[in-house]
LOGUPA-80983 format. One record per residue (C-alpha): chain; x, y, z; residue number from 1. Coordinates in steps of 0.02 Angstrom, whole numbers, padded with zeros to 5 digits. Layout:
# LOGUPA-80983
NODE / A / X / Y / Z / NUM;
...
//
This chain:
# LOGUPA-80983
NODE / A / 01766 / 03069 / 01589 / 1;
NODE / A / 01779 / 03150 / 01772 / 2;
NODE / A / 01873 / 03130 / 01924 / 3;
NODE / A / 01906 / 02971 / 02023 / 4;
NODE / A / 01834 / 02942 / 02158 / 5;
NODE / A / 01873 / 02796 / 02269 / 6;
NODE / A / 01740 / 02723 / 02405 / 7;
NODE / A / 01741 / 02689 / 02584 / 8;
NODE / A / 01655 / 02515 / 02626 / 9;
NODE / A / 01489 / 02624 / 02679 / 10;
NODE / A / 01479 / 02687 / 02505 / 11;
NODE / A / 01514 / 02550 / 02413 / 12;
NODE / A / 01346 / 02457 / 02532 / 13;
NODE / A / 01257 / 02613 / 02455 / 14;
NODE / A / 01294 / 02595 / 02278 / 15;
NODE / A / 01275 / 02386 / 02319 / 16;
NODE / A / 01067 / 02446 / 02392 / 17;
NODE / A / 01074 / 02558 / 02210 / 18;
NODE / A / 01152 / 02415 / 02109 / 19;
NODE / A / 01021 / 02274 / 02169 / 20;
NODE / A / 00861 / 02384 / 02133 / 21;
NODE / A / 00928 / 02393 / 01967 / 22;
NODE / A / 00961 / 02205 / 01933 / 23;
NODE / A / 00754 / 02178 / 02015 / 24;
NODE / A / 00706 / 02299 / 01877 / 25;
NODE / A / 00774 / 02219 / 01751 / 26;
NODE / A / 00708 / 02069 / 01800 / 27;
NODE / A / 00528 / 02129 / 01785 / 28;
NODE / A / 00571 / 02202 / 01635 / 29;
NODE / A / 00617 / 02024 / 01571 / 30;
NODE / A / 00472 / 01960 / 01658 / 31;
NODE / A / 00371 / 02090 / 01518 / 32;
NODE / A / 00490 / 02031 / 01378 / 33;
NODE / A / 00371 / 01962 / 01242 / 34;
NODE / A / 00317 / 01971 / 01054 / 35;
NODE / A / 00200 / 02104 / 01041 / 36;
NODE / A / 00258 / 02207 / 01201 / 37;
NODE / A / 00308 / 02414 / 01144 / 38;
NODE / A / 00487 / 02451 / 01221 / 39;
NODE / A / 00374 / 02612 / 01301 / 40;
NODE / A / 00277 / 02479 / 01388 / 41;
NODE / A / 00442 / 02410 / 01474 / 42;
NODE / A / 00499 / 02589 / 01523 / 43;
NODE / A / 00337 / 02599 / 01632 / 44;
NODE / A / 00377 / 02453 / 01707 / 45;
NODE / A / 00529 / 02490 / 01751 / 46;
NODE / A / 00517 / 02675 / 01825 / 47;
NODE / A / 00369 / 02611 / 01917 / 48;
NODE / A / 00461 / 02502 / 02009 / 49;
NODE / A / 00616 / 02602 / 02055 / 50;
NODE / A / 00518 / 02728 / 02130 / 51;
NODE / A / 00414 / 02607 / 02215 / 52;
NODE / A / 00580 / 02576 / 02286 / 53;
NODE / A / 00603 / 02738 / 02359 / 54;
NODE / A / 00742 / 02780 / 02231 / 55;
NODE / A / 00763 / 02888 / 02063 / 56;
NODE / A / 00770 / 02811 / 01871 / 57;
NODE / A / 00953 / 02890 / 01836 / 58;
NODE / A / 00932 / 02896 / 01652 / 59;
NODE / A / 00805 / 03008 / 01650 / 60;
NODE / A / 00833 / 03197 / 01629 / 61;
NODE / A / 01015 / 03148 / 01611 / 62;
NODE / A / 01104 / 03255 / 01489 / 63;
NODE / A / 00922 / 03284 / 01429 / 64;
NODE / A / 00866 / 03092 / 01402 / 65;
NODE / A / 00665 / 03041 / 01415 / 66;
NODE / A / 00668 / 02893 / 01470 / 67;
NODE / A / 00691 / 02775 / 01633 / 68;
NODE / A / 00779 / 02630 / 01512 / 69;
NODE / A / 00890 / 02632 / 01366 / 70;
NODE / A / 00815 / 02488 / 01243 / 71;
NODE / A / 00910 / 02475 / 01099 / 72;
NODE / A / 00849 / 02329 / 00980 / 73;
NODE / A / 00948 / 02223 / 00848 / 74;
NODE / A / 01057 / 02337 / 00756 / 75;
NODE / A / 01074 / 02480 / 00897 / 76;
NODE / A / 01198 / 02476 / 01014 / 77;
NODE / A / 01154 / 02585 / 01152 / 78;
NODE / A / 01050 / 02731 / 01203 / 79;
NODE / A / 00873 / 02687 / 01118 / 80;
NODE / A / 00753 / 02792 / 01173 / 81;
NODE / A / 00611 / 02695 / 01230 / 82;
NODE / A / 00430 / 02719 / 01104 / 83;
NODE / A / 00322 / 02647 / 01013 / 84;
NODE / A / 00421 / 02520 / 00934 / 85;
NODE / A / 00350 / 02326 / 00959 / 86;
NODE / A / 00453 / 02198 / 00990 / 87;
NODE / A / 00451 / 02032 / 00873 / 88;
NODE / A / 00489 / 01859 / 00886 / 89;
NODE / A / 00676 / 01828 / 00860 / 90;
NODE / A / 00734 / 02050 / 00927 / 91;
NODE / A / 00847 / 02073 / 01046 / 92;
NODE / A / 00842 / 02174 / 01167 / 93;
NODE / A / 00969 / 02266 / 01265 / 94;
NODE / A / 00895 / 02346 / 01429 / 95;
NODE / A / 01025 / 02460 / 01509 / 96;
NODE / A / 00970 / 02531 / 01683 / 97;
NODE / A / 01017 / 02662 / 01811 / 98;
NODE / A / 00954 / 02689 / 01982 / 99;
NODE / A / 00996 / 02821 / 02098 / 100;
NODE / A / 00971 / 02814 / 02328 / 101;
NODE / A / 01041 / 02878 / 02454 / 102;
NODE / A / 01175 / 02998 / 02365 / 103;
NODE / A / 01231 / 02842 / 02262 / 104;
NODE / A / 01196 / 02746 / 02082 / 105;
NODE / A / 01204 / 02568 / 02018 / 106;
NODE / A / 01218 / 02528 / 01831 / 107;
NODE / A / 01180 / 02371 / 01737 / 108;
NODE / A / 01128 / 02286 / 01568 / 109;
NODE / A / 01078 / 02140 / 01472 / 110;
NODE / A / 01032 / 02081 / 01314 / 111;
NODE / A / 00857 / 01988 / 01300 / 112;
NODE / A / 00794 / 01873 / 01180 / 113;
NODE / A / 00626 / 01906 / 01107 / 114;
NODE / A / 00550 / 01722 / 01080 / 115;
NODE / A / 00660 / 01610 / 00980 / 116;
NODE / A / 00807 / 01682 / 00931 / 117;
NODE / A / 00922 / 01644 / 00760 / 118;
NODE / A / 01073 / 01525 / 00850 / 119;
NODE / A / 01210 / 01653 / 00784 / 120;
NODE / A / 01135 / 01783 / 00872 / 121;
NODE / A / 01108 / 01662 / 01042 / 122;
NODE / A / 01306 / 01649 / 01025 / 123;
NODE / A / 01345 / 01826 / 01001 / 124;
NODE / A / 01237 / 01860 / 01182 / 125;
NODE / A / 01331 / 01697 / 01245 / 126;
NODE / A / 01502 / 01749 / 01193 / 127;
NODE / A / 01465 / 01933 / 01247 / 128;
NODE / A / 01404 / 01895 / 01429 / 129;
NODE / A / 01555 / 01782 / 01452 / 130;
NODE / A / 01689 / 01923 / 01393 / 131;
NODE / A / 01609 / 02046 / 01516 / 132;
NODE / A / 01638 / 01922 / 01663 / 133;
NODE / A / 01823 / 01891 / 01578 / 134;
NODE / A / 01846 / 02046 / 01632 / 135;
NODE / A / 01793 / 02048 / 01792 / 136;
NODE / A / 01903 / 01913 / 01832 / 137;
NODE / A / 02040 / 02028 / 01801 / 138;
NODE / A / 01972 / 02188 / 01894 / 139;
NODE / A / 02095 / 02146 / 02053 / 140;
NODE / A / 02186 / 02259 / 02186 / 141;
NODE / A / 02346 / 02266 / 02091 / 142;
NODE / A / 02277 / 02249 / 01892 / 143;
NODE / A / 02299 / 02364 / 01767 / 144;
NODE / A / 02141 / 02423 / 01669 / 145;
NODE / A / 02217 / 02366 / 01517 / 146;
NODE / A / 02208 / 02195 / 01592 / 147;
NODE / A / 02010 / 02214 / 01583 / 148;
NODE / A / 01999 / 02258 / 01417 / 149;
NODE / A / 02115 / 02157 / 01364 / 150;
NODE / A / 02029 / 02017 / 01416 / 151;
NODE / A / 01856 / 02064 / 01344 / 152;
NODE / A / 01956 / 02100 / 01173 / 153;
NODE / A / 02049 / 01931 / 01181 / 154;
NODE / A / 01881 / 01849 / 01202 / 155;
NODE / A / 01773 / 01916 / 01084 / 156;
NODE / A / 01917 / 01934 / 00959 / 157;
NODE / A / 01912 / 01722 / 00947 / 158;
NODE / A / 01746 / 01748 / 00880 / 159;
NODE / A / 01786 / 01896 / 00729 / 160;
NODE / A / 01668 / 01998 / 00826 / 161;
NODE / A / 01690 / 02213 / 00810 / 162;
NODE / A / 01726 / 02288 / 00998 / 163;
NODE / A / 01649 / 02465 / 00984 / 164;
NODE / A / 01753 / 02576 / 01028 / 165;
NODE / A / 01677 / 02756 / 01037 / 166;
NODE / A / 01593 / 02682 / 01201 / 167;
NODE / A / 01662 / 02635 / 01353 / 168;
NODE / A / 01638 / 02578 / 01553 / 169;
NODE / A / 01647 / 02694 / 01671 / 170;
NODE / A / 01673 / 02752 / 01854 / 171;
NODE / A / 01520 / 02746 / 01967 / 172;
NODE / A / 01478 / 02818 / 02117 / 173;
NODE / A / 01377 / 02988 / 02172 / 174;
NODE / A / 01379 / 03016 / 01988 / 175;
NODE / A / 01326 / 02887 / 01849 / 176;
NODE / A / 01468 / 02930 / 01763 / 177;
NODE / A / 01653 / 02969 / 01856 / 178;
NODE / A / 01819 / 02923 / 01791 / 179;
NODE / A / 01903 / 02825 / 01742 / 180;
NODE / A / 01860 / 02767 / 01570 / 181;
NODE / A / 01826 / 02579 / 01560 / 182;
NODE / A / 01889 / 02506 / 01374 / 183;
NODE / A / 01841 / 02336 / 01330 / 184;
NODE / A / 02010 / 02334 / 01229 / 185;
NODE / A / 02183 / 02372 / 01272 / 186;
NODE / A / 02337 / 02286 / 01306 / 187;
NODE / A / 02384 / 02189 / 01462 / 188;
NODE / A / 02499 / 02276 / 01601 / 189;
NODE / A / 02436 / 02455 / 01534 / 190;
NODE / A / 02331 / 02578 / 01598 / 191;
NODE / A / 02300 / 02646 / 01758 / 192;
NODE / A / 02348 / 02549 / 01929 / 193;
NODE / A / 02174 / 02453 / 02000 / 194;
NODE / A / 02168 / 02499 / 02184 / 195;
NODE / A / 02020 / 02446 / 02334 / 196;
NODE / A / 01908 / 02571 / 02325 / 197;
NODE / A / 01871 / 02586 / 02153 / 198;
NODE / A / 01696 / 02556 / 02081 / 199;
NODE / A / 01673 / 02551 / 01883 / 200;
NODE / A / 01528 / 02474 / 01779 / 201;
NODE / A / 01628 / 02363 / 01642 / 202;
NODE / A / 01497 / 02349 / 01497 / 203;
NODE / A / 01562 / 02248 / 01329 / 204;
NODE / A / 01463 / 02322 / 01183 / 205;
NODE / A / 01495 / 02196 / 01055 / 206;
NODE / A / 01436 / 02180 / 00867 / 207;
NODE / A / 01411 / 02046 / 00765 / 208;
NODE / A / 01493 / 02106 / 00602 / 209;
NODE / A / 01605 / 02264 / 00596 / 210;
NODE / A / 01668 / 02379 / 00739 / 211;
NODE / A / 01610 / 02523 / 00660 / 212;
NODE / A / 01445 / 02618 / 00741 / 213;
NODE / A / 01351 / 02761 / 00671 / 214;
NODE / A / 01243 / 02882 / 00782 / 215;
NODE / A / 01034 / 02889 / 00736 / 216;
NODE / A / 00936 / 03050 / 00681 / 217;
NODE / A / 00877 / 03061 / 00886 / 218;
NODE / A / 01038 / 03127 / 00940 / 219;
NODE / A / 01054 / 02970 / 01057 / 220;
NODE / A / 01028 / 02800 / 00983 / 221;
NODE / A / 01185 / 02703 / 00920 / 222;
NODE / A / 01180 / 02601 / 00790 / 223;
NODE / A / 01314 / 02475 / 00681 / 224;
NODE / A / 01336 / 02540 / 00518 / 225;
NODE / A / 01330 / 02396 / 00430 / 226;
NODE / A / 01165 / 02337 / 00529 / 227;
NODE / A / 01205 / 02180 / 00608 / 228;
NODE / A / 01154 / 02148 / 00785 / 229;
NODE / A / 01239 / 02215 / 00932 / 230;
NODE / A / 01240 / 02152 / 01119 / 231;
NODE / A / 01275 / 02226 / 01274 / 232;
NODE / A / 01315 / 02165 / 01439 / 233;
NODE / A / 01333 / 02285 / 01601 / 234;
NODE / A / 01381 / 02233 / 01775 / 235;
NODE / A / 01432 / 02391 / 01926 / 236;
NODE / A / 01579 / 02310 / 02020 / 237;
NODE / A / 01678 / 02346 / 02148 / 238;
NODE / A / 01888 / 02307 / 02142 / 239;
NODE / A / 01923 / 02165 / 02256 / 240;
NODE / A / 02083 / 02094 / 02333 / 241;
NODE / A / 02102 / 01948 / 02225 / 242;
NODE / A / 01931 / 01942 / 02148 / 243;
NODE / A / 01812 / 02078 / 02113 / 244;
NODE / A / 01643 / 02106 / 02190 / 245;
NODE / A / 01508 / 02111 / 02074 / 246;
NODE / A / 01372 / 02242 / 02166 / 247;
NODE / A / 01225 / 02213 / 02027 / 248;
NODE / A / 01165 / 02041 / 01990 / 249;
NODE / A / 01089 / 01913 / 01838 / 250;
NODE / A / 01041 / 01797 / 01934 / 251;
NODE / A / 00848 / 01854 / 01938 / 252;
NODE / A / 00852 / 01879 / 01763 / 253;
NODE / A / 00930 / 01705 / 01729 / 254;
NODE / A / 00803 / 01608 / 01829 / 255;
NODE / A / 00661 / 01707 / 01731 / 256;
NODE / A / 00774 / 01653 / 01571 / 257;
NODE / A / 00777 / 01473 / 01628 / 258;
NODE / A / 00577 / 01451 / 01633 / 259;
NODE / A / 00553 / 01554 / 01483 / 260;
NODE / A / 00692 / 01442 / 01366 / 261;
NODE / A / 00725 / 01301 / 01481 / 262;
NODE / A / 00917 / 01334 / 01463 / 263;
//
């Protein structure tokens, strides 16, 4: 991955403006979420409203990607190219978003369920959406990156679940990707020193069964090899002195969430 970059308090506002237009389009996106609904269908949706907010889809054209979204269902991992696949009762869905304005991009994900959902897969989501803020808790002035990983790994770990590996956070900034790599592994006390300034997107990628992922005939879509599901969680944050600040949000989402499954 590239260079670092760290952020003056002006650009860290801008990628915050970037950050919450993506967390409003995936809450419309959820809004959509339904048996029956093509994952083409949610794309519209969601490049329709970014540019109604005077900003850019960031996925799309990026390294030669088609789409505004990234919906990867069940099985895939990440980097599902959005068609006409229909989504049925008891999918899930993870929606991964980019948005670029003013110079500056915000990054997030999350895992929907379609309708009602087996209750091992409702604790994979549960468990993975917990590690993810695990290790934000850690993403302090100070830190290590290892400490982040480290605590997604310890997390997840509890629960035999594989941590992919080939994929990691990233960077974020006036490019959707900058350094430094973000593992959602490692060892606490290693890895590079985490100083004000920095922005990263920390996004577990967590599977069910084995660790192991296997890349689709498209050239894009990842997939576990041995088919279980896979969830994904993605928040752009911004290292804090003592705690982090977390520039995209799930709190649309999880109101939408709450009227759809009363929980």
């Amino acid at each position: 991955m590239g260079t670092i970059y760290y952020k003056t308090e002006s650009d860290i506002q801008k990628i915050r403006e970037s950050s919450l237009i993506v967390s409003k389009t995936l809450a419309e996106v959820g809004k959509a979420i339904k048996p029956g609904i093509t994952t083409a269908e949610l794309d519209k949706i969601a490049e329709s409203y970014i540019t109604a907010q005077d900003a850019k889809p960031a996925f799309k054209g990026y390294n030669g990607f088609p789409a505004t979204l990234c919906i990867s269902v069940n099985a895939q991992v990440v980097h599902g190219i959005p068609g006409d696949r229909v989504l049925n009762e008891g999918d899930i869905v993870s929606v991964d978003c980019g948005a670029v304005k003013n110079g500056f991009y915000g990054d997030s994900a999350y895992t929907f369920k379609v309708g009602k959902v087996n209750p091992e897969v409702v604790q994979l989501l549960r468990v993975t959406k917990e590690s993810l803020y695990k290790g934000i808790e850690l993403a302090v002035e100070g830190g290590r990156m290892g400490d982040i990983g480290s605590s997604v790994q310890n997390h997840v770990e509890k629960y035999n679940y594989g941590i992919v590996r080939e994929l990691v956070g990233h960077g974020i900034g006036k490019s959707l990707h900058e350094g430094p790599d973000v593992p959602n592994y490692g060892k606490k006390g290693n890895g590079m020193k985490l100083e004000r300034g920095l922005v990263i997107a920390i996004e577990p990628m967590i599977n069910m069964g084995k660790k192991e992922v296997i890349q689709e005939a498209d050239g894009w879509t990842i997939t576990t090899k041995d088919g279980k599901p896979s969830a994904h969680f993605e928040h752009t944050i911004a290292i804090g002195k003592g705690k982090a600040e977390i520039l995209t949000s799930f709190e649309d989402i999880e109101k939408i969430e709450a009227a759809q499954f009363g929980a």
